[in-house]
C-alpha positions in Angstrom: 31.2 21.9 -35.5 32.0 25.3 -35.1 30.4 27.6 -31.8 30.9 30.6 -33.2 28.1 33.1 -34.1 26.2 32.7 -37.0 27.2 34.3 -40.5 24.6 35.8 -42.8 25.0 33.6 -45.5 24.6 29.6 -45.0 27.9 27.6 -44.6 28.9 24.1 -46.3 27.2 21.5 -44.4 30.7 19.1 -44.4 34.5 19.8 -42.9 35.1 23.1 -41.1 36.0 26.1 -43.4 37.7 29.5 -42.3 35.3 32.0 -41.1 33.7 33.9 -43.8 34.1 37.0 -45.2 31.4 39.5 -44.9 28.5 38.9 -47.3 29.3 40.0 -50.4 27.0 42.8 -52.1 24.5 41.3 -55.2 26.1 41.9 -58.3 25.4 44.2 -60.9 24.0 42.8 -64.2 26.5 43.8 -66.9 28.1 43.0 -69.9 29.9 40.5 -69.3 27.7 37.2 -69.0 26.5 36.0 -65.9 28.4 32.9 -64.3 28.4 31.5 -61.2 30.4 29.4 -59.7 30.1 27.6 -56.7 32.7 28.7 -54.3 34.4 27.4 -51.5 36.1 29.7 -49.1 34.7 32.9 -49.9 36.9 35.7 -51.7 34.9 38.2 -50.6 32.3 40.9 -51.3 31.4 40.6 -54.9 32.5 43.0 -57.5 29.6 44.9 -59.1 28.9 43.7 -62.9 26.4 45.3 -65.6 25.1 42.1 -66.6 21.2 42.4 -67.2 19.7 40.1 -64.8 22.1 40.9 -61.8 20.6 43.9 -58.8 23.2 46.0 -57.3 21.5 45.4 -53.9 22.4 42.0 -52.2 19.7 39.3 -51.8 19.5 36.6 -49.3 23.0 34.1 -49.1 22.0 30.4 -49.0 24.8 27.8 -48.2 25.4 25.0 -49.9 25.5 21.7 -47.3 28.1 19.2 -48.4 27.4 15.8 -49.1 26.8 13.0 -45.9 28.8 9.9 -46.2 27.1 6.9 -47.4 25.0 5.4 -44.3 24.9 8.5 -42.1 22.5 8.8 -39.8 20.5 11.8 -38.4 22.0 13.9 -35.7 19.6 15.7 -33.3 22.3 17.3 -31.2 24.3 19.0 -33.4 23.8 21.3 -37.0 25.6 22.8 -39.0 26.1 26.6 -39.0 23.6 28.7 -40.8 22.1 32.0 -40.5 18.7 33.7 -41.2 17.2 36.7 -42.6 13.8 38.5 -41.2 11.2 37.4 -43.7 9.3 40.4 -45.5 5.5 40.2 -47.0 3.9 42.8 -49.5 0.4 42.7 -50.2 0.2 41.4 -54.1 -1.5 42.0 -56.8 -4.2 39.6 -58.1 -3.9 40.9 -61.8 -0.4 38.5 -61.8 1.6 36.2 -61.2 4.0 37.3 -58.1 7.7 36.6 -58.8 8.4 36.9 -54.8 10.1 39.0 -52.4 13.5 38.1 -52.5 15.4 37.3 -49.2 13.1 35.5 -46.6 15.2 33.4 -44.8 18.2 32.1 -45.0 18.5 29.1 -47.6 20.9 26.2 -47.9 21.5 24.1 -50.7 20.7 20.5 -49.9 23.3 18.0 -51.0 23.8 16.3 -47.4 27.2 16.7 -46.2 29.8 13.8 -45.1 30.5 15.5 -41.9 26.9 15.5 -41.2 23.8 14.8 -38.8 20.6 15.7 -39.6 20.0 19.1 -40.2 17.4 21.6 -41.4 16.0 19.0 -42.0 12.7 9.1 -55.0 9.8 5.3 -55.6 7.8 2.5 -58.6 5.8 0.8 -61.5 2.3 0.0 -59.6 -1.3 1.6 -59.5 -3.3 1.4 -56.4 -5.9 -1.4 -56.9 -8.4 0.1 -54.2 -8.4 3.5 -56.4 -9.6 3.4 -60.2 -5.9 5.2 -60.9 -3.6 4.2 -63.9 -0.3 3.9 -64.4 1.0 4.4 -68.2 5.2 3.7 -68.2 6.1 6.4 -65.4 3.1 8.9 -66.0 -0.3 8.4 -64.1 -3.8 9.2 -64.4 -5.1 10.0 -61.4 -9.1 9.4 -60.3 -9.0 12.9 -58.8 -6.4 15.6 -59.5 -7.7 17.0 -56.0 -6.9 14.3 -53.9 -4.2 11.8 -55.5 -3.0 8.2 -55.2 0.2 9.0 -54.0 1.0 5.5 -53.8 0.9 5.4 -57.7 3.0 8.3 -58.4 5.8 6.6 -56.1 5.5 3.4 -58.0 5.8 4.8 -61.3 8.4 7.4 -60.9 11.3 6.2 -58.1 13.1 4.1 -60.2 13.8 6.8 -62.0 15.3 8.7 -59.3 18.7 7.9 -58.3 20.9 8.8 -54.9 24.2 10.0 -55.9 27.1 9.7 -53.7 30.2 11.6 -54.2 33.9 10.7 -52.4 37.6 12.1 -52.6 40.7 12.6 -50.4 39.2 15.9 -49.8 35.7 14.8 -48.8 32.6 14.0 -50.2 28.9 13.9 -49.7 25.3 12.9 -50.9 22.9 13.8 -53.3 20.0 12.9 -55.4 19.3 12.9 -59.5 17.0 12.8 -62.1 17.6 10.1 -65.0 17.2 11.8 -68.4 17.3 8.8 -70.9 18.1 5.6 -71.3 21.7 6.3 -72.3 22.4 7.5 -68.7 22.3 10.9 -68.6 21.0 12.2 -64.9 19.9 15.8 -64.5 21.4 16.9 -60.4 22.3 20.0 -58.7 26.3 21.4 -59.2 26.7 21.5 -55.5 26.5 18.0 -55.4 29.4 17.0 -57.8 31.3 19.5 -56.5 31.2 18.4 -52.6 34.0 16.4 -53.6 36.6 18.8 -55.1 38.5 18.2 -57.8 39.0 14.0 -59.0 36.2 12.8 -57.4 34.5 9.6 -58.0 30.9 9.7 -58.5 29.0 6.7 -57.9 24.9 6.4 -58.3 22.8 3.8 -57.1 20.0 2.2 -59.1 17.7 -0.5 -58.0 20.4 -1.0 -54.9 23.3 -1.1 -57.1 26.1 1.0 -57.6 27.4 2.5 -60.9 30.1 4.5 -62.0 29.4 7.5 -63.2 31.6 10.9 -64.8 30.4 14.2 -65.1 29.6 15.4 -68.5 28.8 19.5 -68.0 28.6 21.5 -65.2 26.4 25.2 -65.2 26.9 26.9 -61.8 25.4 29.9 -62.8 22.2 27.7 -62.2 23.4 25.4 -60.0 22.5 22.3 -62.4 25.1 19.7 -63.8 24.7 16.4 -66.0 26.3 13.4 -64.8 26.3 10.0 -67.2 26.3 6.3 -65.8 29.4 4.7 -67.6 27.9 1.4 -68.1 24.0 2.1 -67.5 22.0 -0.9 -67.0 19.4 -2.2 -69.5 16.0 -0.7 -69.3 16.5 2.4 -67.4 13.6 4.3 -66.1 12.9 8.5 -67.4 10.6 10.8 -65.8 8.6 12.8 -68.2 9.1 16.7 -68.0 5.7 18.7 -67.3 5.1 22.3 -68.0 6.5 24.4 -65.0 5.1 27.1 -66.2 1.5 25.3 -65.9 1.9 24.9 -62.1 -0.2 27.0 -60.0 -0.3 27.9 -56.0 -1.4 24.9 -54.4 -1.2 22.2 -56.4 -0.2 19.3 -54.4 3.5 17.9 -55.5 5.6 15.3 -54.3 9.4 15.5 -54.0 11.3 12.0 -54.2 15.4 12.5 -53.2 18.1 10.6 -51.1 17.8 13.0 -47.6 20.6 12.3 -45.1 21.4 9.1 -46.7 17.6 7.8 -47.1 17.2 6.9 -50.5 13.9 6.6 -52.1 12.9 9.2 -49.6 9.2 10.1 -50.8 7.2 13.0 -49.3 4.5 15.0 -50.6 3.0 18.9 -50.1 1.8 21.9 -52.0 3.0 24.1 -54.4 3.7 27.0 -51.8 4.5 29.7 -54.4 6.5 30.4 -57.7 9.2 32.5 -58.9 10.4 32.9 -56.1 13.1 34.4 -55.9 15.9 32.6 -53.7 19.7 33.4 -53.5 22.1 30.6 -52.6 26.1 31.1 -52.6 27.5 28.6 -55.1 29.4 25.7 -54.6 33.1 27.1 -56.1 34.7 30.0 -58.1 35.2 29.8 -61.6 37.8 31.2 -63.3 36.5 34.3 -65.3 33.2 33.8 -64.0 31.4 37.3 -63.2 29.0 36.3 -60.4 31.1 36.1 -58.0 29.6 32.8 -56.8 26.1 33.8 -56.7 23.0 31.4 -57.7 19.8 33.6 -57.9 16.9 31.4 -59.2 12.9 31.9 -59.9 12.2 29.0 -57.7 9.2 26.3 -57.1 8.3 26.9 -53.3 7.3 23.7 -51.6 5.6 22.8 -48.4 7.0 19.3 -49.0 9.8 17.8 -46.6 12.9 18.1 -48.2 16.3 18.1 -46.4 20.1 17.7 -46.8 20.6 15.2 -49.8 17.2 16.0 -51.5 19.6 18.3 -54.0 19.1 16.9 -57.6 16.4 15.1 -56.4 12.3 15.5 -58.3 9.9 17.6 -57.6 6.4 15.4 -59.3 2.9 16.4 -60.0 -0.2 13.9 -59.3 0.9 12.7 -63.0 3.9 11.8 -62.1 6.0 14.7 -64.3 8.9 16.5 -63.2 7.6 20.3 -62.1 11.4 20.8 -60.7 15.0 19.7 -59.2 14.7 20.4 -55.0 17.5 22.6 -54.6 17.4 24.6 -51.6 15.7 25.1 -48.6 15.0 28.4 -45.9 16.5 27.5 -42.3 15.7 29.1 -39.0 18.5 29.9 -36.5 18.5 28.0 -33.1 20.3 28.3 -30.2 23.7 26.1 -30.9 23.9 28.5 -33.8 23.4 25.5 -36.2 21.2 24.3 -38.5 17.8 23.4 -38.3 15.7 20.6 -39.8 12.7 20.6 -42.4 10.3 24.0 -41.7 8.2 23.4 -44.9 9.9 25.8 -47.0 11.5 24.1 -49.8 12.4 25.1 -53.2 12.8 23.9 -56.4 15.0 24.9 -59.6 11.4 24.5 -62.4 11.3 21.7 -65.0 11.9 24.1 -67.8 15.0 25.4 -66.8 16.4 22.4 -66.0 15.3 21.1 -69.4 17.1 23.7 -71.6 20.5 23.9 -69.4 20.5 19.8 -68.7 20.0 19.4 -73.2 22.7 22.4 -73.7 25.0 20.2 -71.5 24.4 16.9 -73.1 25.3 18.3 -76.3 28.2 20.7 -75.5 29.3 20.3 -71.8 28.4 24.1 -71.5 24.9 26.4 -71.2 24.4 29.7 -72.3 22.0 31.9 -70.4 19.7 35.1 -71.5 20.7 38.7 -70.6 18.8 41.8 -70.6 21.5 44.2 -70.0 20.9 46.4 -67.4 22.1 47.2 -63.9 19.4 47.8 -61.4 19.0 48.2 -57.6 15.7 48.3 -55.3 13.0 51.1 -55.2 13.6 53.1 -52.0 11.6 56.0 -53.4 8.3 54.9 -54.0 5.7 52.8 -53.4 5.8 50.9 -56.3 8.0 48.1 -56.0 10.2 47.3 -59.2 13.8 46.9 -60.0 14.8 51.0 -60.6 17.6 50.8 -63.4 20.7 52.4 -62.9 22.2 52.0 -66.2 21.7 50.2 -69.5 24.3 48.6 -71.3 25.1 49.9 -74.8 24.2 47.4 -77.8 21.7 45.0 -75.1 18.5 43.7 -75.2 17.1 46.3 -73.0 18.8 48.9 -74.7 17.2 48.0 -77.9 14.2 47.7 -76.8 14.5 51.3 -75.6 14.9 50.8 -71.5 16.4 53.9 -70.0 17.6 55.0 -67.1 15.7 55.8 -63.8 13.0 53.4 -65.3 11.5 50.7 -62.7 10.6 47.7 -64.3 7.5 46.5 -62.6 7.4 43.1 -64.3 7.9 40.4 -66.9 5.6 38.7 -68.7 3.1 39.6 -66.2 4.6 38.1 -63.4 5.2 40.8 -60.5 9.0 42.3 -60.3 9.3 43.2 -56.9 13.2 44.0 -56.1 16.7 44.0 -58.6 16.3 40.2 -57.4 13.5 39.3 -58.7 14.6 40.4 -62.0 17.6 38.7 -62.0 15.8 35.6 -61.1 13.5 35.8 -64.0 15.8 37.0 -66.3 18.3 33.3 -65.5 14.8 31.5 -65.9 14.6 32.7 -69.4 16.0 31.7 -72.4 18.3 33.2 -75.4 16.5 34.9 -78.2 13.0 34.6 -76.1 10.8 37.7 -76.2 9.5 39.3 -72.8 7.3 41.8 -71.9 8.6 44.1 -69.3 6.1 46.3 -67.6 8.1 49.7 -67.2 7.4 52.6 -65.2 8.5 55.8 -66.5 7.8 59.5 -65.2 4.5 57.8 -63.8 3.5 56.6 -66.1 2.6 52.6 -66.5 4.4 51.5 -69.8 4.9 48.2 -71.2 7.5 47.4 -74.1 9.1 43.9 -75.5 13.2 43.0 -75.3 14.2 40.0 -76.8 16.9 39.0 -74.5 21.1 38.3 -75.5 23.1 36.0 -74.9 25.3 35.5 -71.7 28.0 32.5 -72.1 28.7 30.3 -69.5 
């Protein structure tokens, strides 16, 4: 564990690395697509690009945690390194749906690391007979939306929620997943399958039994992957997918995940916000990949207790859907300069982009992304917060849809654009050939026109 003082940007929670280089800047959205890969040991500061949905200002770094071996157990004494970022707040605007402010604090990605204590800090098919609830397969009717039988939702949706472990000569770690179908397929986080390095074996345990499983695509640009059970076992359980788009502030959720080790982990909260806007440094590099291992995501906030090994794991509704995949959380600095545990701030890749990139990698091993096709920075200028574009690749989305420079773009789809970052976020939540409505302001005055975002590969 190393004393040394804390960087700005969260550190993989497993073996030692070499310090890190100085944060690298956000990069520019450009036009080459967006990738990102996790890295490693940082190459340093990030290259500017023009891809649409990337700021030139950069957001708050998140570290990955590396996987915890197989039966480890907490550790109050000593944390990982991490770091932290002043949190900001602007008043918003009732007329929509806020996107965020990026940054807050500093967030790490959860997969629970094998060198690891505690840090920062999934369930089955029965109704609760002292409640009128139903259970249908792994979906539930709940008596009252406003105050559900939690002990339903865990019944019906854990066995479909698997811990993943992860093991090679050059470590290894913990995770959680999501099974898809009944063929094997498990939705998790990339920073889990790559805590091992290269050749790893990935095993996943279902119903207290282990199973070999092999990865089958891998999208670090979102920091999702698809593994598949070699030989899955008759009469898996699914999760249905809900509506993320549906959730609102407040609705209570519970997350279900293998933290530290604990599988069939089951804690519940509120939706804290959405599209929020949270910036974690991927898991490794990718060869011609132009994000320079950034992960910038429009994510699910949670007051639910997740921690290190929640990564892949569900985010559920009262019905028992998947709203997300608990990704990340924010961390607080402490005085050993390590890691702290749970705070309540939790976030959560949304059901629907997990959906799209988890079927694009079943069928092809890769994911595509939308691009708008512009490279913006923060307002410094004005009080009306907005992503200010800087320039506007020829040929793009925005382009066509007549975007020009010095334009702030206030928002999309009527959610609230508050920084570059926030853009970006949204943009990566999007999908190719969808049609958005950016609110623009130009000259002063309040405009709103429609792009119908590219295509980014890879």
């Amino acid at each position: 564990m190393s004393n040394q003082p804390m960087d700005p940007r969260p550190t993989f929670y497993g073996p030692p690395e070499p310090a890190p280089a100085p944060a690298p800047a956000m990069p520019q959205a450009g036009p080459i697509p967006p990738q990102y890969g996790p890295a490693q040991p940082q190459s340093g500061p990030a290259q500017p690009q023009h891809d649409p949905s990337r700021p030139q200002q950069p957001g708050p770094w998140a570290t990955p945690y590396g996987p915890a071996p197989a039966g480890a157990q907490p550790n109050t004494q000593t944390r990982p390194n991490t770091a932290y970022a002043t949190p900001q707040v602007f008043a918003p605007r009732p007329a929509k749906r806020r996107a965020g402010v990026a940054g807050l604090l500093a967030v790490a990605v959860l997969s629970a690391g094998i060198g690891g204590g505690a840090a920062l800090g999934v369930d089955r098919l029965v109704a609760n007979p002292d409640t009128t609830s139903a259970v249908t397969s792994s979906q539930v009717v709940q008596a009252d939306a406003n105050n559900p039988d939690w002990t339903a939702v865990a019944a019906a949706v854990s066995d479909a929620v698997v811990a993943i472990q992860v093991s090679s000569g050059q470590g290894g770690g913990q995770g959680s997943g999501v099974i898809l179908d009944e063929e094997g397929h498990i939705v998790t986080n990339n920073h889990v399958i790559e805590g091992g390095g290269s050749g790893a074996q990935i095993a996943v345990l279902i119903k207290n039994e282990l199973f070999k499983a092999t990865v089958v695509g891998t999208d670090p640009s979102t920091d999702l992957a698809v593994i598949k059970v070699d030989a899955p076992p008759s009469g898996l359980k699914t999760v249905k997918f809900a509506d993320s788009s549906k959730l609102v502030v407040g609705q209570p959720v519970m997350a279900i995940g293998n933290p530290l080790g604990l599988s069939d982990t089951v804690t519940t909260g509120i939706v804290s916000a959405l599209n929020r806007p949270v910036t974690t440094k991927a898991a490794t590099s990718t060869v011609g990949d132009s994000s320079n291992g950034v992960v910038v995501t429009a994510a699910i906030q949670t007051s639910a207790a997740i921690n290190p090994g929640n990564s892949g794991g569900a985010l559920l509704n009262a019905s028992g859907e998947l709203v997300g995949i608990t990704s990340s959380i924010a961390t607080l600095s402490s005085g050993s300069g390590g890691q702290s545990g749970s705070i309540g701030i939790g976030f959560a890749i949304g059901s629907d982009q997990a959906r799209y990139i988890a079927d694009q990698l079943i069928e092809s091993g890769v994911a595509k992304h939308a691009r708008l096709g512009v490279s913006a920075g923060d307002v410094r200028d004005s009080a009306q917060l907005g992503a200010q574009v800087s320039e506007v690749v020829a040929g793009s989305a925005a382009a066509d849809a007549g975007i020009q420079v010095g334009d702030v773009i206030t928002s999309m789809d009527g959610i609230d654009v508050n920084s570059s970052e926030s853009l970006v976020a949204l943009v990566r939540s999007a999908r190719v050939g969808q049609d958005v409505t950016l609110g623009v302001l130009r000259d002063g005055v309040q405009e709103s026109v429609t792009a119908t975002l590219g295509s980014a590969e890879g």
